[in-house]
C-alpha positions in Angstrom: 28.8 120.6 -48.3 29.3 122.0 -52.0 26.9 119.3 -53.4 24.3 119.8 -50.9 23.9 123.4 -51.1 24.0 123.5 -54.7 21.2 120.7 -54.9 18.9 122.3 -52.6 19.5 125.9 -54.2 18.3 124.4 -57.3 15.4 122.7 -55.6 14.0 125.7 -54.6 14.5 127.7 -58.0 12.9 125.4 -60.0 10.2 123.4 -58.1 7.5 125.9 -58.2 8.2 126.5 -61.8 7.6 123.2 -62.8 4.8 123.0 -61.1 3.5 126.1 -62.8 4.3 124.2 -65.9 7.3 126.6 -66.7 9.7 124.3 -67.3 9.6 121.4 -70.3 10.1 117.4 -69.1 13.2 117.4 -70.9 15.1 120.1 -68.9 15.5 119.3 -64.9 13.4 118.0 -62.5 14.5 118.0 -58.7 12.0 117.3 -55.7 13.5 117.3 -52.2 11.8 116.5 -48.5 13.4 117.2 -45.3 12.0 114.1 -42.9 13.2 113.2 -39.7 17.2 114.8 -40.0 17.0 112.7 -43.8 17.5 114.8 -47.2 16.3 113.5 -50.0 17.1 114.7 -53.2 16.7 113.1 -56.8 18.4 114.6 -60.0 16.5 113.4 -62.6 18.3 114.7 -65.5 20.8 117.1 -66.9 20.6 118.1 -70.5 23.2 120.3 -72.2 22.7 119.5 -76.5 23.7 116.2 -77.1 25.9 115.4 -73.7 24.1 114.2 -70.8 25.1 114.1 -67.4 23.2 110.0 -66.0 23.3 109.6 -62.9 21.5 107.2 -60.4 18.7 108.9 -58.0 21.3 110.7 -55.6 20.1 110.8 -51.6 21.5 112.6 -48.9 22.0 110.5 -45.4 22.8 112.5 -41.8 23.3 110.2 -38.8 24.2 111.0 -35.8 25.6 108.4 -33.2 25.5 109.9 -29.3 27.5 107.6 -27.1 29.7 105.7 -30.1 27.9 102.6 -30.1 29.3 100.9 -32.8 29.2 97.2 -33.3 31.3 96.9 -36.6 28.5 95.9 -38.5 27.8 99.5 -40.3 30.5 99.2 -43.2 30.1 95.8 -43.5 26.7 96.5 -45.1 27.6 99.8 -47.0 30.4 97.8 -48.2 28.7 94.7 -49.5 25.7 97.3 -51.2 28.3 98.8 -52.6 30.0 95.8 -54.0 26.9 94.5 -55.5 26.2 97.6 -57.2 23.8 98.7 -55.7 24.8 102.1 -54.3 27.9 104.2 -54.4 29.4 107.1 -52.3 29.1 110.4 -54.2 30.6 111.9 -51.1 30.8 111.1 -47.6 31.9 112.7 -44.3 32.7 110.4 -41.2 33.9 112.7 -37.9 34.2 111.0 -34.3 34.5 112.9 -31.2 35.8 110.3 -28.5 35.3 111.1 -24.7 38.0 112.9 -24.3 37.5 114.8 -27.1 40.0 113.9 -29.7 39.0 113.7 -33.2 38.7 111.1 -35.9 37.5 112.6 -39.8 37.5 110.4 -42.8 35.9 112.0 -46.0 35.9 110.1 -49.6 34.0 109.5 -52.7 33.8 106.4 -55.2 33.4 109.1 -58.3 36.4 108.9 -60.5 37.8 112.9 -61.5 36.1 112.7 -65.0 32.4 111.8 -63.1 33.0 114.5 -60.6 33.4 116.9 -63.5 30.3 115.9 -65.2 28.7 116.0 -62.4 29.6 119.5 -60.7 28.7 120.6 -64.8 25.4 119.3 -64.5 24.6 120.8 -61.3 25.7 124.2 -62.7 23.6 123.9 -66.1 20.6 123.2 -63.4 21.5 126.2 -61.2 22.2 128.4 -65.0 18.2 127.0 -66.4 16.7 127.8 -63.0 18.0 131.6 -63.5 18.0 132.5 -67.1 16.6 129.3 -69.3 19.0 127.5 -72.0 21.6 130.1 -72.3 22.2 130.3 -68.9 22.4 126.5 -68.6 25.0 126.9 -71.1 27.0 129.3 -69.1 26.0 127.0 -65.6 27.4 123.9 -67.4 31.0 126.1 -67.9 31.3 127.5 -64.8 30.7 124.3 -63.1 33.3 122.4 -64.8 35.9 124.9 -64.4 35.2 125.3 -60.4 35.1 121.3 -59.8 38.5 121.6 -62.0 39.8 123.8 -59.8 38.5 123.7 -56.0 36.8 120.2 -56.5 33.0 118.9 -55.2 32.1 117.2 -51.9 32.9 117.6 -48.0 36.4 119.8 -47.1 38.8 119.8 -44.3 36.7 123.2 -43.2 33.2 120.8 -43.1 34.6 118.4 -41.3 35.7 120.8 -38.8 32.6 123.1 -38.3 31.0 119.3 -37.5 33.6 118.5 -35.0 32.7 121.5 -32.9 28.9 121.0 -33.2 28.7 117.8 -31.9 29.5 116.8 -28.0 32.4 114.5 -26.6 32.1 110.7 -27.1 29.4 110.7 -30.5 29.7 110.9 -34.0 28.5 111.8 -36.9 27.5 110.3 -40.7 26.9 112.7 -43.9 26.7 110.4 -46.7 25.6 111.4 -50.3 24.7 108.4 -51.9 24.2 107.0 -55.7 21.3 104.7 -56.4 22.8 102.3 -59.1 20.0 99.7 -59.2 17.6 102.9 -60.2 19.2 103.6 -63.6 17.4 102.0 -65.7 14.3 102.6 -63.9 15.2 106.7 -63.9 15.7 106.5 -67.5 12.2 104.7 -68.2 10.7 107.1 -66.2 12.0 109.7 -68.2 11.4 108.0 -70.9 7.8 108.6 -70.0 8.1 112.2 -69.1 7.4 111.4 -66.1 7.2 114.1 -63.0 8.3 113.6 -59.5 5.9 115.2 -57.5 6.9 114.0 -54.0 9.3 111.8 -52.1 10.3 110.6 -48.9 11.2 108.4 -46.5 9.0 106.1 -44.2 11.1 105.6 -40.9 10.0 104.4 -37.7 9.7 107.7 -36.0 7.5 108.9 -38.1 4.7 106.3 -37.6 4.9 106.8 -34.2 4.6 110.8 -34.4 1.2 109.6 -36.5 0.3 107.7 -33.5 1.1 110.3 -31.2 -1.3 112.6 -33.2 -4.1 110.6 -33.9 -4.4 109.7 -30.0 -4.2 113.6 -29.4 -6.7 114.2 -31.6 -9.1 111.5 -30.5 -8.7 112.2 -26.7 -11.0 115.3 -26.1 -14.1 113.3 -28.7 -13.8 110.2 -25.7 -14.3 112.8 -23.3 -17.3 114.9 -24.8 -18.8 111.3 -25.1 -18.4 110.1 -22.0 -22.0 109.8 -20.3 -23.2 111.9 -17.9 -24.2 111.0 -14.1 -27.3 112.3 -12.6 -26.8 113.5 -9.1 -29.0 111.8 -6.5 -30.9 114.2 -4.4 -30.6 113.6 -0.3 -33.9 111.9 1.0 -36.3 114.5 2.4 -37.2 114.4 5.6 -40.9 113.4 7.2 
């Protein structure tokens, strides 16, 4: 979870001050949304002199699968996406819990050592600029080489574990960081174009129907304030 935590810490130094307009286009520029269990989170760009860290838009997936229902067809398409180029697996955490309770964990990443390194070094120049500006990018960039060098990036045994014992007999469970190859180019034209992410997210199912949900809410006392209003007849009188 060393990639996560270090993207979201970053996320909340250095949102607010580039709103503010503290921080120059040509530094670091990370929005994240938390929407229905799925992290989002976009590193635009990592700048230390004249090396520079180019990565796709990186997105963080959790699943969760009560009941195991699998019908083979889930690598299949990772797989073939990732075959065409069009994503890759930063990191990724599989754990399965079957109904009796024994455990299944597989944990990889398609980054070579050298793109690991430059990547854990990026993340630490962001974490260094959020906290003390160019020289402490300088000393974030360091310190984040040496400690992918040494203890590595991504999902441990130790994750894995604390996973296992969260979720219940016969389910599962999908972390998967993700690299968006086909945005590249885009990214870097958007840079390019100093241009500012000011929002993202994603548009899933649930959430239209939580909109639903709301609006009906919302719309149910105005029908009954409307609703016409019966006179009572009054009994006959009697002669």
């Amino acid at each position: 979870m060393i990639l996560y935590i270090l993207c979201f810490t970053i996320v909340k130094c250095l949102r607010d001050e580039w709103l503010k307009g503290n921080i120059p286009p040509t530094s670091a520029i990370i929005m994240a949304m938390k929407e229905g269990g799925v992290f989002s989170v976009f590193l635009l760009e990592s700048k230390r002199g004249e090396n520079m860290v180019m990565f796709g838009p990186l997105q963080m997936f959790v699943f969760g699968f009560p009941g195991n229902k699998f019908k083979g067809g889930i690598l299949p398409a990772l797989d073939e996406a990732r075959e065409k180029g069009i994503i890759r697996f930063v990191d990724y955490m599989f754990v399965l819990k079957d109904k009796k309770g024994k455990l299944t964990e597989v944990e990889g990443t398609d980054l070579g050592d050298t793109e690991l390194v430059n990547l854990g070094a990026g993340i630490g120049a962001l974490m260094g600029f959020g906290a003390a500006g160019e020289e402490g990018a300088n000393i974030g960039w360091r310190e984040g080489e040496e400690m992918v060098a040494e203890s590595g990036i991504g999902f441990t045994k130790e994750d894995m574990d604390r996973v296992a014992e969260d979720i219940p007999k016969n389910s599962s469970a999908l972390i998967m960081i993700i690299e968006h190859l086909w945005a590249k180019d885009l990214k870097q034209q958007l840079m390019d174009a100093d241009a500012v992410m000011l929002a993202n997210g994603m548009l899933t199912r649930d959430m239209f129907m939580q909109i639903g949900a709301i609006a009906a809410a919302q719309e149910a006392p105005k029908k009954k304030s409307t609703k016409p209003k019966t006179k009572k007849k009054s009994a006959p009188t009697k002669k």
